[in-house]
PDB file as gemmi writes it, atoms N, CA and C in Angstrom:
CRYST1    1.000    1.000    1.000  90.00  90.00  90.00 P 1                      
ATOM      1  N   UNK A   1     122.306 129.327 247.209  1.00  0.00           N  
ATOM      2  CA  UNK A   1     121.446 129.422 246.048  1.00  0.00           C  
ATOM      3  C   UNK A   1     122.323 129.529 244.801  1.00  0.00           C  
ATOM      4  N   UNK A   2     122.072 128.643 243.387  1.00  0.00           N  
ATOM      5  CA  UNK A   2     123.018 128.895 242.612  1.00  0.00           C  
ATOM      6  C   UNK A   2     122.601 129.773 241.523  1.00  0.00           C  
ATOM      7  N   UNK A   3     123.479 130.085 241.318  1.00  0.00           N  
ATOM      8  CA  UNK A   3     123.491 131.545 240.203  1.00  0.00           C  
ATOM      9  C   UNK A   3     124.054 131.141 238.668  1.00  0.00           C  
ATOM     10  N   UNK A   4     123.573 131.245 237.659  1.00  0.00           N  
ATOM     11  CA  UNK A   4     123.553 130.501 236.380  1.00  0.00           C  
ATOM     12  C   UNK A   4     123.665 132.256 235.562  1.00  0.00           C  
ATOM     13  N   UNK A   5     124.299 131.264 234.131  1.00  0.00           N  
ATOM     14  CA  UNK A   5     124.689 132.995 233.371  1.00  0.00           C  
ATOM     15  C   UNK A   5     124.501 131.844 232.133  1.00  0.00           C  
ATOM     16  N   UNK A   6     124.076 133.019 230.888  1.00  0.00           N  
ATOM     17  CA  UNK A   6     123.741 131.942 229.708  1.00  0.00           C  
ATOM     18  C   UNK A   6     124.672 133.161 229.009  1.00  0.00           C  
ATOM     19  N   UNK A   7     124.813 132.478 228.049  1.00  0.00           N  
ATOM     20  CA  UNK A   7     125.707 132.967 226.837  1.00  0.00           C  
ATOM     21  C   UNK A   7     124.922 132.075 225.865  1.00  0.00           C  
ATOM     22  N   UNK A   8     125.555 133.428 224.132  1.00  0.00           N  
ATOM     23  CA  UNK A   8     124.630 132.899 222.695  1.00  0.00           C  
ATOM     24  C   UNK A   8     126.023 132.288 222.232  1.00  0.00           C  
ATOM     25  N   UNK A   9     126.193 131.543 221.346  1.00  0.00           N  
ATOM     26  CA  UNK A   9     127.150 131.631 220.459  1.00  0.00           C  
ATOM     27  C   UNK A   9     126.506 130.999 219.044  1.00  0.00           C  
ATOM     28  N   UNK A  10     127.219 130.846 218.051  1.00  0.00           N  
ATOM     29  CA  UNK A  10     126.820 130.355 217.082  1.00  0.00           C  
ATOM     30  C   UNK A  10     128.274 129.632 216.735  1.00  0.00           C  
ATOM     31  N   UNK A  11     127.673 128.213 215.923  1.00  0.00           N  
ATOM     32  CA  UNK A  11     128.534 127.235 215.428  1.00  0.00           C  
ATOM     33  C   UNK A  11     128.148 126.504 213.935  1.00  0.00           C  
ATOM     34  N   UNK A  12     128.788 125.531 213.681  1.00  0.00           N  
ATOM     35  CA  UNK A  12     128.407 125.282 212.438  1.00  0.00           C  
ATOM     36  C   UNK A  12     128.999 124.032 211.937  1.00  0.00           C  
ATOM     37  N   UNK A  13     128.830 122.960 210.803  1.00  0.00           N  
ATOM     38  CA  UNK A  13     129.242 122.048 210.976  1.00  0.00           C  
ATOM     39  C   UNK A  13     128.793 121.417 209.089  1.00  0.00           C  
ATOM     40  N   UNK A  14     129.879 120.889 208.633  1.00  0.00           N  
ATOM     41  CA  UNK A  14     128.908 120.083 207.100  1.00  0.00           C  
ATOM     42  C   UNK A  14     128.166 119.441 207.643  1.00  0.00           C  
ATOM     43  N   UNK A  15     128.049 118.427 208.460  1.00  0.00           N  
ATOM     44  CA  UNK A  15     127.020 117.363 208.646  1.00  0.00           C  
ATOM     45  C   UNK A  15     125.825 117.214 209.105  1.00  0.00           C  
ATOM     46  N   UNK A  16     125.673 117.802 210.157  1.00  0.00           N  
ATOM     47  CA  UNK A  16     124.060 118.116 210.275  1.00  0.00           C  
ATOM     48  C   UNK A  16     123.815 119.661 211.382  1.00  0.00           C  
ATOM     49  N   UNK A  17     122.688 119.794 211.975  1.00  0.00           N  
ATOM     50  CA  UNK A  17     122.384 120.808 212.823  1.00  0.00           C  
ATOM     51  C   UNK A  17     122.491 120.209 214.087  1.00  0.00           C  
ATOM     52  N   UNK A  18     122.184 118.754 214.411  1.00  0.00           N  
ATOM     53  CA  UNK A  18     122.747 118.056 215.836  1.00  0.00           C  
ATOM     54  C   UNK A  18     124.429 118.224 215.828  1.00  0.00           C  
ATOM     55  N   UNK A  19     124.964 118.088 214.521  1.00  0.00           N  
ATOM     56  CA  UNK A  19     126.262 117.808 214.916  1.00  0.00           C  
ATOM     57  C   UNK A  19     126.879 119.598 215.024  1.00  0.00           C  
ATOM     58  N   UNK A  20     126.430 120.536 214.514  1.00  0.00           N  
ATOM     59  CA  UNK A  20     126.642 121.751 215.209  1.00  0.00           C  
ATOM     60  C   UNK A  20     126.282 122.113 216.742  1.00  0.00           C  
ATOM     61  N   UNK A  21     125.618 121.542 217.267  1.00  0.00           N  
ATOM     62  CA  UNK A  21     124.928 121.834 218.385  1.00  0.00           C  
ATOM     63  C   UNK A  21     126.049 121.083 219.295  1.00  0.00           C  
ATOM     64  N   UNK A  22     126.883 119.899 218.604  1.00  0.00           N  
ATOM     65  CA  UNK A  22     127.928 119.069 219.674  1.00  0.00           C  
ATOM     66  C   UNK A  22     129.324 119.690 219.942  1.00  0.00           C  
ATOM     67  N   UNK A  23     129.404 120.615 218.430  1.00  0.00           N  
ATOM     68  CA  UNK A  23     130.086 121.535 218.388  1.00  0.00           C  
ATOM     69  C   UNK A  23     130.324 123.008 219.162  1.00  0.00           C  
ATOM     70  N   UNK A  24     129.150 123.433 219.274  1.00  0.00           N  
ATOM     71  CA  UNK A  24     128.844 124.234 220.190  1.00  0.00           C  
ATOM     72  C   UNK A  24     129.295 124.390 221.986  1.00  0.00           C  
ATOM     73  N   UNK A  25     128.840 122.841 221.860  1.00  0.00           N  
ATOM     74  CA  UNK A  25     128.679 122.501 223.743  1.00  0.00           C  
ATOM     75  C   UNK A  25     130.254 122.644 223.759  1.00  0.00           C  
ATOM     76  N   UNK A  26     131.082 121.576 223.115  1.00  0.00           N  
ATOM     77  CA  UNK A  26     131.997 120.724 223.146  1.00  0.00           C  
ATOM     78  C   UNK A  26     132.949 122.755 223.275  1.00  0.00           C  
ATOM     79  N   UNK A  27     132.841 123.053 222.491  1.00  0.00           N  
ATOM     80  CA  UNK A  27     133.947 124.863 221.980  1.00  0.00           C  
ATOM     81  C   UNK A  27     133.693 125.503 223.092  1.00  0.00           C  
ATOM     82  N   UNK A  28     132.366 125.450 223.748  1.00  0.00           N  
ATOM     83  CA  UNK A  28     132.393 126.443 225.252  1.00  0.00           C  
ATOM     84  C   UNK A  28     133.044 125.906 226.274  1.00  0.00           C  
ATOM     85  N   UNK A  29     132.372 124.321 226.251  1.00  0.00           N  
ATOM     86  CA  UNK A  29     133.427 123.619 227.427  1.00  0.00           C  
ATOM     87  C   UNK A  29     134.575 123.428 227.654  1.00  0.00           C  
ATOM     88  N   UNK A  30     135.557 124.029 226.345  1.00  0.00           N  
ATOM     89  CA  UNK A  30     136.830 124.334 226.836  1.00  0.00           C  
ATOM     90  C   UNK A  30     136.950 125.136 227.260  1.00  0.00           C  
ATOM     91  N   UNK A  31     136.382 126.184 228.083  1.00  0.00           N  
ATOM     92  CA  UNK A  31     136.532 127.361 228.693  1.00  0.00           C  
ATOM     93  C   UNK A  31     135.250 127.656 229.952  1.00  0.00           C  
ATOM     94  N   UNK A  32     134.500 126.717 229.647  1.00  0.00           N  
ATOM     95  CA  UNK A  32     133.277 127.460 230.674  1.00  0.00           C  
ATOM     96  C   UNK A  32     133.656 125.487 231.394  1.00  0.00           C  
ATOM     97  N   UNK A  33     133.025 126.091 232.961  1.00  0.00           N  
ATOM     98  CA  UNK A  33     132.319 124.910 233.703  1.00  0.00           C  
ATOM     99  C   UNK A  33     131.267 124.959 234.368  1.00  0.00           C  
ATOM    100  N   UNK A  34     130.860 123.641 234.303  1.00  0.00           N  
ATOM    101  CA  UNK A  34     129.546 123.496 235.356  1.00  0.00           C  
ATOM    102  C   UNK A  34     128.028 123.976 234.095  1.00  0.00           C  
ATOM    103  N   UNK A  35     128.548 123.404 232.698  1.00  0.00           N  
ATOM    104  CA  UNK A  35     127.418 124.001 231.559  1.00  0.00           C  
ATOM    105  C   UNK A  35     126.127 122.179 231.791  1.00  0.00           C  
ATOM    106  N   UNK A  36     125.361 123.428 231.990  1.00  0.00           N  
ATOM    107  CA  UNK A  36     123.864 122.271 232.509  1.00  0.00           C  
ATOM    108  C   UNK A  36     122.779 122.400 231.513  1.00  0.00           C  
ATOM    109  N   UNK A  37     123.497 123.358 230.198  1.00  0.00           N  
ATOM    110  CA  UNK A  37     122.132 122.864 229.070  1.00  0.00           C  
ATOM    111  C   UNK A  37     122.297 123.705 227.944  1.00  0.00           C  
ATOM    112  N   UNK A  38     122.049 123.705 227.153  1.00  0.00           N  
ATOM    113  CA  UNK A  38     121.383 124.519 225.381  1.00  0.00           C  
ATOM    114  C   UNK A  38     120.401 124.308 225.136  1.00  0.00           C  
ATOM    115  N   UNK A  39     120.234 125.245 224.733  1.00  0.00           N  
ATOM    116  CA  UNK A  39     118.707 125.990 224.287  1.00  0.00           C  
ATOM    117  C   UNK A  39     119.032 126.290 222.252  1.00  0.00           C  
ATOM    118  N   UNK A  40     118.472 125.487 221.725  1.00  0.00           N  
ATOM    119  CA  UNK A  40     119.023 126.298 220.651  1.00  0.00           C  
ATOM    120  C   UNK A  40     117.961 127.179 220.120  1.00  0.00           C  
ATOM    121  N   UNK A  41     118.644 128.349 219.947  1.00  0.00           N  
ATOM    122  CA  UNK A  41     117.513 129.276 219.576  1.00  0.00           C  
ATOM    123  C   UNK A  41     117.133 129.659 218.114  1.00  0.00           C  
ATOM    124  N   UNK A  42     118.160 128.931 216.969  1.00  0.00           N  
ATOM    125  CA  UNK A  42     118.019 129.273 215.960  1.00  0.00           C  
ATOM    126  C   UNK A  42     118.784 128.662 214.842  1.00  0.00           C  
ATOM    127  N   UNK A  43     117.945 128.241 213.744  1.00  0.00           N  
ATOM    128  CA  UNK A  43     119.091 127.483 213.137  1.00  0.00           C  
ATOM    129  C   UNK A  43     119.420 127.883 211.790  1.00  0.00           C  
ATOM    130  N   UNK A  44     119.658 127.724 210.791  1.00  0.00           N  
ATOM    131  CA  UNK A  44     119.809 128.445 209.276  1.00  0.00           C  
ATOM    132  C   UNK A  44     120.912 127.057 208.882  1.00  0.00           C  
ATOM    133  N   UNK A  45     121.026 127.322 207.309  1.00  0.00           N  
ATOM    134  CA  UNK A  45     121.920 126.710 206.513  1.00  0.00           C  
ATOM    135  C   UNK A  45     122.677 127.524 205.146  1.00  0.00           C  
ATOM    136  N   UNK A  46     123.388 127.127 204.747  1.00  0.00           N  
ATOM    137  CA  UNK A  46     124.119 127.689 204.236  1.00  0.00           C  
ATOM    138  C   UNK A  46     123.998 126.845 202.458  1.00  0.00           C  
ATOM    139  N   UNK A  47     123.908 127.053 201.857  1.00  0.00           N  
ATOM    140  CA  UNK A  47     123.530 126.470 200.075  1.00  0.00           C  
ATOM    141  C   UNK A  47     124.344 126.868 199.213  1.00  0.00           C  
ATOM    142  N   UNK A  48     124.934 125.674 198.414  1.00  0.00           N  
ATOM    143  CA  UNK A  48     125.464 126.156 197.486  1.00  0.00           C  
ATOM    144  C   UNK A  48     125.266 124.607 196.377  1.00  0.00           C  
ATOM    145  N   UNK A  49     124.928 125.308 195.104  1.00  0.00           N  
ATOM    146  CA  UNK A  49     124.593 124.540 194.216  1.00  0.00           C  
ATOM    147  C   UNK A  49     123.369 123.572 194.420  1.00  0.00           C  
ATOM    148  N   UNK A  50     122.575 124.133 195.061  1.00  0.00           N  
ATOM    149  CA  UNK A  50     121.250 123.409 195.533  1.00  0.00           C  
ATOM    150  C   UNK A  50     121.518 122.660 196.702  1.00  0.00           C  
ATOM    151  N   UNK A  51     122.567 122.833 197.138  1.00  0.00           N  
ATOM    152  CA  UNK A  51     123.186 121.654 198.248  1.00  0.00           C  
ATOM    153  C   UNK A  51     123.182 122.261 199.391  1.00  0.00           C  
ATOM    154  N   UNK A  52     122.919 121.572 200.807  1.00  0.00           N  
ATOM    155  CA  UNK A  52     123.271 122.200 201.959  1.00  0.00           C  
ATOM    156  C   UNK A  52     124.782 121.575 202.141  1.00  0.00           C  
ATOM    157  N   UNK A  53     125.049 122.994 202.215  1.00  0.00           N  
ATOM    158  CA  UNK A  53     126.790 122.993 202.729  1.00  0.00           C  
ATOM    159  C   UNK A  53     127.223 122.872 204.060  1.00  0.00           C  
ATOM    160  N   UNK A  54     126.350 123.906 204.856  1.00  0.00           N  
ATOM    161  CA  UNK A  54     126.775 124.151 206.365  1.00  0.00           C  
ATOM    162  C   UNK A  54     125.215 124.434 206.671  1.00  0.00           C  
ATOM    163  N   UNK A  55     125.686 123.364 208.059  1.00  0.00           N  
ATOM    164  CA  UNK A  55     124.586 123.796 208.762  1.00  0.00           C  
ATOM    165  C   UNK A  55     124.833 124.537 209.969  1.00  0.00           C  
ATOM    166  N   UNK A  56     124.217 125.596 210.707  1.00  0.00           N  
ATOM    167  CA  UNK A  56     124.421 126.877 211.345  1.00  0.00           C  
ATOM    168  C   UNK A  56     123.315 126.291 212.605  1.00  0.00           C  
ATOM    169  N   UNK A  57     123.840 127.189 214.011  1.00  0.00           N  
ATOM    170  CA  UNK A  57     122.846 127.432 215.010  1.00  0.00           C  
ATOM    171  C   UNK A  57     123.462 128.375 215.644  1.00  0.00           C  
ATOM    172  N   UNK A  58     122.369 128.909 216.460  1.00  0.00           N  
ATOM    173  CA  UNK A  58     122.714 130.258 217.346  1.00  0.00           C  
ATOM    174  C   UNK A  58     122.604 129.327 218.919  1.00  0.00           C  
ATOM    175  N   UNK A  59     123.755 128.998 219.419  1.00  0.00           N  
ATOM    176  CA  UNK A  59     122.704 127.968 220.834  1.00  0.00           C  
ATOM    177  C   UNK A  59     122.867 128.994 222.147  1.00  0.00           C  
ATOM    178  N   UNK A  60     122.330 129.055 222.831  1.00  0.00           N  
ATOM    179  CA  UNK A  60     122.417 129.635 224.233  1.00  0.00           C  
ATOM    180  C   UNK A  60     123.045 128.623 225.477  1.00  0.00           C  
ATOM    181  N   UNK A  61     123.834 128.636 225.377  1.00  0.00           N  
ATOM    182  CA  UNK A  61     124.388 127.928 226.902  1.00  0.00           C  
ATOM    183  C   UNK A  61     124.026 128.134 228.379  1.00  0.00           C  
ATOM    184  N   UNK A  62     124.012 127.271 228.941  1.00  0.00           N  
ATOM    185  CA  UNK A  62     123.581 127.733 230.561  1.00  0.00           C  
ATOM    186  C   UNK A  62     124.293 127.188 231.087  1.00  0.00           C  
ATOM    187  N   UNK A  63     124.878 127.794 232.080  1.00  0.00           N  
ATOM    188  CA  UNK A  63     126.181 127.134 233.157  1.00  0.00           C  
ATOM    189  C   UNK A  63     126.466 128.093 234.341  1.00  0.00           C  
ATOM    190  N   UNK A  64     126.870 126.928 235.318  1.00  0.00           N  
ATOM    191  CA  UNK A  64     126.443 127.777 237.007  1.00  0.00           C  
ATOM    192  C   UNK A  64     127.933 128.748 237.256  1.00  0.00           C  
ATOM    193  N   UNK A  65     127.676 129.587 237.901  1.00  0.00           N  
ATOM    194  CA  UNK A  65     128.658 130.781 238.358  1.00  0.00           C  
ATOM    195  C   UNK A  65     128.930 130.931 239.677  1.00  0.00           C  
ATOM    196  N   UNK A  66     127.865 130.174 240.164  1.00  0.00           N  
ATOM    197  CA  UNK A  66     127.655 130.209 241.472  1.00  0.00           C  
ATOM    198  C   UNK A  66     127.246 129.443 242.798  1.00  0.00           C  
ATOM    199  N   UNK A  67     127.249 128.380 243.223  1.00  0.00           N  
ATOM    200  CA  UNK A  67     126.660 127.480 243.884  1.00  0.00           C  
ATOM    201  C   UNK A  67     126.390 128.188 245.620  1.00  0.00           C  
TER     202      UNK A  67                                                      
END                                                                             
């Protein structure tokens, strides 16, 4: 039976909230294996001069521990 563990992290990116989210996967997967999904749970941006600067997410990772 496999056994799965999620972790939050948050990432961020100028270009959009997809491209934080590639950021996200891409920064855990140098360290985690066997990641089978994100959840993003939250997103925000960051403004300056009327402008979005950074875009932000909180994503939850899921990846097996255990098979």
């Amino acid at each position: 039976m496999p056994v799965f563990k999620v972790i939050e992290i948050m990432a961020s990116s100028p270009k959009s909230w997809e491209d934080a989210t590639i950021i996200a996967v891409k920064t855990a997967g140098e360290t985690l294996k066997g990641i089978c999904s994100v959840y993003i749970h939250h997103m925000s941006a960051q403004v300056e001069n009327n402008k979005i600067s950074e875009y932000r997410v909180n994503a939850k990772i899921t990846f097996e521990v255990l098979n």
